[in-house]
C-alpha positions as CSV (number, residue, x, y, z in Angstrom):
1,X,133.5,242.8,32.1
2,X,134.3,239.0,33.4
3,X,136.1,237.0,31.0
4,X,134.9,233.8,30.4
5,X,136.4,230.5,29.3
6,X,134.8,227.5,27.6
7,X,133.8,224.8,30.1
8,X,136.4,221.5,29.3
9,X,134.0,218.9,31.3
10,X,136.9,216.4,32.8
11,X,136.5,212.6,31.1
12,X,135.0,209.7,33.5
13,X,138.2,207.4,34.1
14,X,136.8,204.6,35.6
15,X,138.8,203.4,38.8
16,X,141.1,200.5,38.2
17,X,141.9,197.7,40.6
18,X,145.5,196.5,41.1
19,X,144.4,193.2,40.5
20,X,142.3,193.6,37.7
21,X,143.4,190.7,36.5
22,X,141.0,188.5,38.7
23,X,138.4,189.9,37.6
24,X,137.9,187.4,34.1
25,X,139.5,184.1,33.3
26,X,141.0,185.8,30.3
27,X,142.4,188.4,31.8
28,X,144.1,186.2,34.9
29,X,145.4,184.0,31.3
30,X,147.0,186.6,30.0
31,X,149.0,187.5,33.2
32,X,149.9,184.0,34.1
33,X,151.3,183.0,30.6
34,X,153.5,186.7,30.7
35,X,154.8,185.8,34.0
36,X,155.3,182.6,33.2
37,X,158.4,183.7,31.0
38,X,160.2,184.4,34.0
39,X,160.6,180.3,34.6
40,X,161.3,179.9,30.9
41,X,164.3,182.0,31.9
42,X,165.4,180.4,34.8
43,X,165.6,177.2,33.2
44,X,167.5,178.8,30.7
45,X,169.8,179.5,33.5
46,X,170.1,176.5,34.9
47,X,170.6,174.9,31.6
48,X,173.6,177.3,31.3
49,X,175.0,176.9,34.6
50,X,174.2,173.1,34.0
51,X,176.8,173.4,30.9
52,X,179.2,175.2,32.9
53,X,179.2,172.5,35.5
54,X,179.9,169.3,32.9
55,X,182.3,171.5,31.4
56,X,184.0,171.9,34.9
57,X,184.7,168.6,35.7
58,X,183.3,165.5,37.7
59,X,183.5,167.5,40.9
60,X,181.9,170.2,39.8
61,X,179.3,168.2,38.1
62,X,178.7,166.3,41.0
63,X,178.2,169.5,43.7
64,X,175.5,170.7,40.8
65,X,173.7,167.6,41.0
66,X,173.5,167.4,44.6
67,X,172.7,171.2,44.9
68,X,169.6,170.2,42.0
69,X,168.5,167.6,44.0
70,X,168.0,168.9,47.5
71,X,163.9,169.0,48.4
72,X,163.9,173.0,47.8
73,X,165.6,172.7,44.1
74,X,162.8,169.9,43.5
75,X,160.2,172.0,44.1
76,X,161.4,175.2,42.7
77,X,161.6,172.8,39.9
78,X,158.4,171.1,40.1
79,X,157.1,174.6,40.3
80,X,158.8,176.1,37.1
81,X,158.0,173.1,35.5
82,X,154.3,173.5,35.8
83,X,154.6,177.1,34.6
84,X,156.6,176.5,31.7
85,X,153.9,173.8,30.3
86,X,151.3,176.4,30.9
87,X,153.4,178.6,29.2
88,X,154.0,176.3,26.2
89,X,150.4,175.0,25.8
90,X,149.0,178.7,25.9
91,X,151.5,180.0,22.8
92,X,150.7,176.6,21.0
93,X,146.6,177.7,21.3
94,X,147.5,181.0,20.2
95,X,149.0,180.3,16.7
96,X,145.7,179.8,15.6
97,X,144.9,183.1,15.7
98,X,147.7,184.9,13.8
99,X,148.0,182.6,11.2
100,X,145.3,182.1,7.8
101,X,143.8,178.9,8.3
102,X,142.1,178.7,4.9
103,X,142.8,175.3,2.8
104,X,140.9,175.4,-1.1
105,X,138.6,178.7,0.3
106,X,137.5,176.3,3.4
107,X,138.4,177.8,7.0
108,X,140.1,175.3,9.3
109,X,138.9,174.6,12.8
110,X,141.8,175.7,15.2
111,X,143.2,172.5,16.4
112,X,144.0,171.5,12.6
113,X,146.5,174.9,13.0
114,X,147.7,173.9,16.7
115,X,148.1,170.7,16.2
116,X,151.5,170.3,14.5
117,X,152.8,171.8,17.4
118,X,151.8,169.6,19.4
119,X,153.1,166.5,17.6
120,X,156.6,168.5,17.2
121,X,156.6,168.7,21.2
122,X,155.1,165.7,21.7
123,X,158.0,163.8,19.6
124,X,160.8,166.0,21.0
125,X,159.7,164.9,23.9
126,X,159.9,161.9,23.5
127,X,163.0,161.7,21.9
128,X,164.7,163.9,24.9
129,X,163.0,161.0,27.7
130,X,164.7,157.9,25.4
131,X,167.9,159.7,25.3
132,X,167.6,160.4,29.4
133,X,166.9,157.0,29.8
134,X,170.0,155.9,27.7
135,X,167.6,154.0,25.5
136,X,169.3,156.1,22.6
């Protein structure tokens, strides 16, 4: 007598690009602002090595700021600089979405929640371009 065994039909897994990413808006997003971390760290490194530098002395300081300002550095800059703002403005528009935005039982569109943010980076900012400019 055959023995027989229940039939266990396989589930459809539906093939996945590499680059699924490209596929939506969203999606591409997503991957850009999580990348986008990695320039957050480098200029964490730089502010580091930066530190190191003025804490060297004037020579040291000086062969930092000429390495910073060769055309490569500037664009590696320029570069990280543009990711990092993406990277910024993205969390910002996210906060809307974890927090309650309910004032007296009313729900708040989701600027009202980003904005503050904004205003924080926008004076910071400010602050951090008077103090470069020795206006402070």
């Amino acid at each position: 007598m055959p023995q027989y065994s229940q039939f266990q039909p396989k589930p459809y897994e539906r093939p996945m690009s590499p680059f699924w990413y490209f596929d939506r808006w969203p999606y591409l997003k997503f991957i850009l602002r999580e990348s986008s971390s990695f320039f957050v760290a480098y200029f964490a490194v730089v502010i580091l090595i930066h530190i190191c530098a003025i804490s060297s002395g004037p020579s040291s300081y000086a062969a930092f700021s000429a390495w910073m300002r060769t055309p490569t550095m500037i664009t590696v800059n320029l570069i990280a600089f543009v990711f990092v703002v993406f990277h910024t403005v993205t969390w910002f528009m996210l906060v809307p979405r974890v927090m309650v935005r309910q004032v007296m039982g009313r729900s708040l569109p989701e600027m009202a929640a980003a904005a503050p943010n904004y205003a924080v980076w926008a004076v910071l900012s400010i602050a951090v371009a008077l103090f470069a400019l020795r206006v402070i």
